[in-house]
N, C-alpha and C positions, 0 to 999 in steps of 0.2 A: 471310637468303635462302639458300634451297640454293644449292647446284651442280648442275653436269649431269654423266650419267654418258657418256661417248663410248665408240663400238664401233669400234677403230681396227682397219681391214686391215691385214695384213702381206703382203709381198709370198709366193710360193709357191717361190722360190728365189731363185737371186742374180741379179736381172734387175735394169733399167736401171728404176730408181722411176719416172720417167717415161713410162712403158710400161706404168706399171698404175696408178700413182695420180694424182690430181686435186693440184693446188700448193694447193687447200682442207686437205688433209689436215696439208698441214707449216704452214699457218696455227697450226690450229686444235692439234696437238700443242706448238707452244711456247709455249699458256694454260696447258698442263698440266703440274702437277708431280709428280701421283701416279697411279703406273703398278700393275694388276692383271696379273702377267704367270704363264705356264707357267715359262716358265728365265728369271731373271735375266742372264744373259749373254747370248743370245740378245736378248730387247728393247735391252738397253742398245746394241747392234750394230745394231739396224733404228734407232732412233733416233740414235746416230753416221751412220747413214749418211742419214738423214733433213736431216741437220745444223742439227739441235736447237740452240739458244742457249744455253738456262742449261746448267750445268756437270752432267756425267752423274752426278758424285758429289753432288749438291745436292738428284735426283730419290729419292721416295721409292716403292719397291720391294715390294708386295705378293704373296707364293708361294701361286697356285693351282691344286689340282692335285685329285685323287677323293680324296685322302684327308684336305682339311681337315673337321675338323668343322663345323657350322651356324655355331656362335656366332662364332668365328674370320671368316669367309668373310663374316656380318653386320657386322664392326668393320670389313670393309673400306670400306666404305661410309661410314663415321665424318668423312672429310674432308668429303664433300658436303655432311652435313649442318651441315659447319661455314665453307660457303659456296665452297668448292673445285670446280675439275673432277676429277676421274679418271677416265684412262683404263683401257682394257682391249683389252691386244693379246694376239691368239693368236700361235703359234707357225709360222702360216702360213696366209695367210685371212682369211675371216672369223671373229670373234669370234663365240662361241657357236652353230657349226654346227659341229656332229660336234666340241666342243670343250666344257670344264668352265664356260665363260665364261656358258652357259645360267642358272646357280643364279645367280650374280649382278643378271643381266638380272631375273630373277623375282624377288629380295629390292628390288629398286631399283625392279619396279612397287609390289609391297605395302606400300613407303614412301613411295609417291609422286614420287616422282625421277623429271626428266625424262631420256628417254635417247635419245641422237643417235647412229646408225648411218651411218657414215661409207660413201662408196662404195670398192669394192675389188674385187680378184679373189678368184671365191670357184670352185675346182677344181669343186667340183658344178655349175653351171649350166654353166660354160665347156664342161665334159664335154658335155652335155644340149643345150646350142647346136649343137655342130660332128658328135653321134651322126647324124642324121639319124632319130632318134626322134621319138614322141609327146612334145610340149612344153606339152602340155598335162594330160595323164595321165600323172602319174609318182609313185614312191617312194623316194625314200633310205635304203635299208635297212642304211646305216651296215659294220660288220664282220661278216661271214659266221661260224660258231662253224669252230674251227680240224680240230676234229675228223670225219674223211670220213664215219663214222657219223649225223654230225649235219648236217653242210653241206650234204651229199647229198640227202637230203629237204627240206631247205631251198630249196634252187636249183630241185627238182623242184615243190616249193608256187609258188614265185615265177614259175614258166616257164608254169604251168596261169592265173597270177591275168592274169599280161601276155598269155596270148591271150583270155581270154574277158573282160578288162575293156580290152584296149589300152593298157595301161599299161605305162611303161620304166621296168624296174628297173635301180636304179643301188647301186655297191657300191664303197667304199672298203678300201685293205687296206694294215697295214704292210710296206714297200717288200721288207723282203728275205722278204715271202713272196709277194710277187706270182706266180711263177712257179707255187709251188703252187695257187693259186686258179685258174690260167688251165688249168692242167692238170684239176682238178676241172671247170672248164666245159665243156670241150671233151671231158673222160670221159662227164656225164650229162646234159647238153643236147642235146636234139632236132635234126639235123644241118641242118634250115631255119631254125631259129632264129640270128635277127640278134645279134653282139655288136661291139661300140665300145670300143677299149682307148685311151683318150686318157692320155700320158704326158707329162711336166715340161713342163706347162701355163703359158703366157707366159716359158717359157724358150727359147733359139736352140735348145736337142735338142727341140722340143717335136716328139710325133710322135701323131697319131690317125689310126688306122685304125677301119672299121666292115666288116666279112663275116662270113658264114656260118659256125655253126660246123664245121660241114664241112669249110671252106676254109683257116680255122684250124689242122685238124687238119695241115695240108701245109704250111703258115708256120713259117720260124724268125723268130724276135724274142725281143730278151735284154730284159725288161725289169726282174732283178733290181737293186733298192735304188734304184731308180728312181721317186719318188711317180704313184701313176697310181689312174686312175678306171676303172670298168669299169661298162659298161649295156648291158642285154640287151631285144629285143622278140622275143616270138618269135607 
């Protein structure tokens, strides 16, 4: 008989578990002994603080990351099918949103494997919740290209799609370049156009604001190395 494959949240910084996760979840992780993670140090630490049963050194440790190859990334799977659960925690979140944990989810439909997606905090909807955006038209359009040559027409596509379809475009970014993107929006976005900078989401600094970019242009706010979501209606 298989196993199942579980989609375990992690929390989105160092918050109080209980503030984001269900006592379903720390059930359901001391069935399990073999863990798909991004950093091994990091899981074995959400897991210590989970306070996990069996011994951290006894769990067994699978490295996912863009650069494993297919067949590799397929063996991961090998415990289920030898009657096992494993798990699969990102690095913060949900598993397999804007994370590599996607390729696994898709080898685990095409074998058949059942898969349980655990509930958690996932920075995308939190964001989308508290914007005062369309919650019903929206896109994830994951990392903007770094380059202003390229961003630029980017942001300019995405600002034409969200007024003539009302859709809220949402955008993740690595923390220590937040400030550069926020600069990019407020250089080429339309000065009525609404944006939502939701930052360390179910953390105590948690801070969202939603104004004009206009308004924006006259705000100080640091929010370098600071994980934050960004969504625009305009």
């Amino acid at each position: 008989m298989k196993g199942k494959l579980y989609l375990i949240p992690n929390t989105l910084g160092d918050s109080d578990l209980n503030n984001v996760l269900p006592p379903f979840n720390i059930e359901i992780i001391n069935t399990i002994n073999h863990y798909i993670v991004e950093d091994v140090r990091t899981a074995r630490r959400f897991l210590s603080k989970c306070g996990i049963k069996t011994k951290i050194d006894d769990l067994q440790f699978y490295l996912l990351n863009k650069h494993n190859p297919s067949e590799e990334i397929h063996d991961f799977l090998a415990p289920i099918m030898q009657g096992n659960a494993v798990g699969i925690i990102s690095e913060a979140g949900c598993p397999a949103v804007a994370d590599p944990g996607a390729e696994i989810v898709r080898l685990a439909h095409e074998a058949d494997i059942e898969i349980v997606p655990l509930v958690g905090p996932s920075s995308i909807l939190l964001a989308l919740m508290a914007s005062g955006f369309n919650g019903q038209r929206f896109a994830f359009n994951g990392y903007l290209p770094v380059k202003d040559q390229e961003r630029t027409p980017q942001l300019k596509k995405d600002e034409q799609r969200s007024r003539t379809e009302g859709q809220t475009q949402i955008y993740i970014e690595t923390p220590y370049r937040n400030m550069q993107l926020l600069k990019a929006m407020v250089d080429c976005l339309n000065p009525g156009t609404m944006l939502c900078i939701a930052t360390d989401l179910s953390l105590e600094t948690e801070q969202i604001k939603t104004k004009t970019i206009k308004d924006w242009k006259s705000s100080k706010i640091d929010i370098n190395k600071r994980p934050s979501i960004f969504l625009f209606m305009s």
